[in-house]
C-alpha positions, 0 to 999 in steps of 0.5 A, spaced: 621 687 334 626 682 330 628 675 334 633 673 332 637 666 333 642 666 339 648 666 338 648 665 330 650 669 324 643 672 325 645 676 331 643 682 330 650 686 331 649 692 336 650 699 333 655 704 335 662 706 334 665 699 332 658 698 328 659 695 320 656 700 315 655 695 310 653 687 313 658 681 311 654 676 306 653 671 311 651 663 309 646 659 312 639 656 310 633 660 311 627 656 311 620 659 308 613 656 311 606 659 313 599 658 313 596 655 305 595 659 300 600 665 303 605 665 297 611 661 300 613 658 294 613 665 290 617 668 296 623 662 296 623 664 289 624 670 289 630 670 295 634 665 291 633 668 284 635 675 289 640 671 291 643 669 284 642 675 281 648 678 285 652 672 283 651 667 290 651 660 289 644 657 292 640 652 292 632 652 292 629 647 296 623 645 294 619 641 299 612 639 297 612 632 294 604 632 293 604 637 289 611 637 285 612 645 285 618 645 279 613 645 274 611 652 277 616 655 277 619 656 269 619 652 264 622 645 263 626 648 256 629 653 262 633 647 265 637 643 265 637 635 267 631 631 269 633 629 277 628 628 283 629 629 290 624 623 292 631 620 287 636 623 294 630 620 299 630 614 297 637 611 298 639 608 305 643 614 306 645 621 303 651 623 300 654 630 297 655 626 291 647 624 291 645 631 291 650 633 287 647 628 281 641 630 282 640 638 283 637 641 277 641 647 274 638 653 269 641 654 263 640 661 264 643 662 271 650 658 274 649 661 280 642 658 282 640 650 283 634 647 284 632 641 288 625 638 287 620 633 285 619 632 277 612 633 274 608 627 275 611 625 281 607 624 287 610 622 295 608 614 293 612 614 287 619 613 291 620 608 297 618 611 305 623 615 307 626 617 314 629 622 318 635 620 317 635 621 311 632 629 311 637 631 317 644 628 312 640 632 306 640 638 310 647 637 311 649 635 305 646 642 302 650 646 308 657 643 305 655 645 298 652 651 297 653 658 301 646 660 301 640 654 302 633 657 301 627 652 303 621 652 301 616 648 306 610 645 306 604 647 310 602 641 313 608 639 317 604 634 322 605 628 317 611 632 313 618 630 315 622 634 310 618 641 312 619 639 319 625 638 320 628 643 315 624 647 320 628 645 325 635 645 323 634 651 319 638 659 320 632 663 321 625 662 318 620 666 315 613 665 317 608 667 312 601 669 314 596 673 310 592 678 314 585 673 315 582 669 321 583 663 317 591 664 316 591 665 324 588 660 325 591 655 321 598 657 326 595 657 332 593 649 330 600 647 327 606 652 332 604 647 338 608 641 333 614 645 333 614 647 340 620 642 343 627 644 344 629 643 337 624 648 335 628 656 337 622 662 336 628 666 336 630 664 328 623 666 327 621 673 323 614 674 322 612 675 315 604 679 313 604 676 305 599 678 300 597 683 303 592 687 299 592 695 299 586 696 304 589 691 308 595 696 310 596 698 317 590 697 322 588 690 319 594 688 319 596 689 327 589 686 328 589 679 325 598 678 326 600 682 330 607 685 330 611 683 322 618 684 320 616 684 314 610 686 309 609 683 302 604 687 298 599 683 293 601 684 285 598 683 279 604 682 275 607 676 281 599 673 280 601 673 273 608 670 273 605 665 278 599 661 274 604 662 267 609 658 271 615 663 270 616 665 277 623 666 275 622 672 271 623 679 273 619 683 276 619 689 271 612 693 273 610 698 277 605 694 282 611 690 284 616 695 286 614 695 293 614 686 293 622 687 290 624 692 296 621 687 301 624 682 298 631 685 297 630 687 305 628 680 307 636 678 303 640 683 306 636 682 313 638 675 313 644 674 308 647 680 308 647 680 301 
């Protein structure tokens, strides 16, 4: 069963008579996080490249300012600018026009901005930054794009960006694979969320990578109930380690990876 956000534009609509056949494109931020290695940063790709292929206007956030996941997604002559998030971060407070400035567009897709750490950096590279900062970047990113995509860290504890885009997010997508270690890393890191401003209601838990033989029982067993399940591709692994993340997805071992991802979109956006 699906939770919803209450009294969102998540809300799941009653069937019936007066039920819509088709569902309204509905704005929002959708905030991807999970256990380590569960493939969130492949997931909130996808979505947003979904979301840009059908001509709407998104941002992708990416979060990790250790590990700067740009450089993994496409290649640098796909882009167009050099811009940093730790450049937003970094100034006393954020501005639409900061963001703005500092969002990296492709040269191939007007309809998909990117917003990240460069190659090199690392989160010592700009001066500490605060909540405050975080909450007006969340802000700023509503009043700019429709569709905002985030991808979060793992480790949320000592992680202001994650968590607090977590938290002011639509709904979530909670990545686990189907092992006793992705279980355990949730059980550990759920109790840091579990305050008033943390709603399990905007959660939908997602089974990832999921390798064939893992189909059905094992996966009740180790996560329980999903919303949704993404299957295991080579061509996606591929995509992955060649930094081309942007790429279609063409092959047969990724159709059922697609038709995941387009339900995910049409779930929670509508589109």
């Amino acid at each position: 069963m699906l939770n919803f956000k209450k009294k969102s534009i998540f809300t799941r609509q009653p069937a019936g008579d007066n039920a819509q056949p088709e569902q309204e494109p509905q704005s929002g931020i959708l905030a991807v996080w999970g256990s380590p290695g569960s493939g969130k940063t492949i997931t909130a790709v996808k979505i947003a490249k979904h979301l840009a292929d059908r001509k709407k206007n998104v941002v992708l956030l990416l979060c990790d300012m250790t590990a700067p996941m740009l450089p993994c997604i496409c290649p640098s002559s796909e882009l167009d600018g050099e811009h940093s998030l730790g450049s937003i971060l970094a100034a006393t407070h954020v501005t639409e026009a900061l963001i703005k400035h500092n969002l990296v567009t492709l040269k191939k897709n007007s309809f998909l901005t990117i917003l990240g750490m460069k190659k090199g950096e690392n989160e010592y590279t700009y001066p500490p930054y605060e909540q405050i900062q975080v909450q007006e970047l969340m802000d700023g990113l509503r009043k700019i794009a429709p569709f905002v995509v985030v991808d979060c860290g793992s480790y949320i504890a000592n992680d202001i960006l994650s968590a607090v885009a977590l938290m002011e997010a639509d709904s979530v997508l909670r990545l686990a694979c189907a092992d006793l270690k992705s279980v355990s890393y949730l059980s550990s890191q759920l109790p840091l969320l579990r305050d008033s401003k943390w709603d399990a209601d905007k959660q939908y838990k997602v089974a990832s990578n999921v390798k064939p033989h893992q189909v059905g029982e094992q996966i009740g067993q180790a996560l329980g109930s999903v919303a949704f399940t993404l299957t295991h591709s080579q061509e996606l692994e591929e995509q992955y380690l060649a930094g081309n993340l942007l790429a279609d997805l063409s092959l047969k071992d990724s159709r059922l990876f697609r038709r995941e991802i387009e339900k995910i979109a049409k779930e929670v956006f509508g589109c």
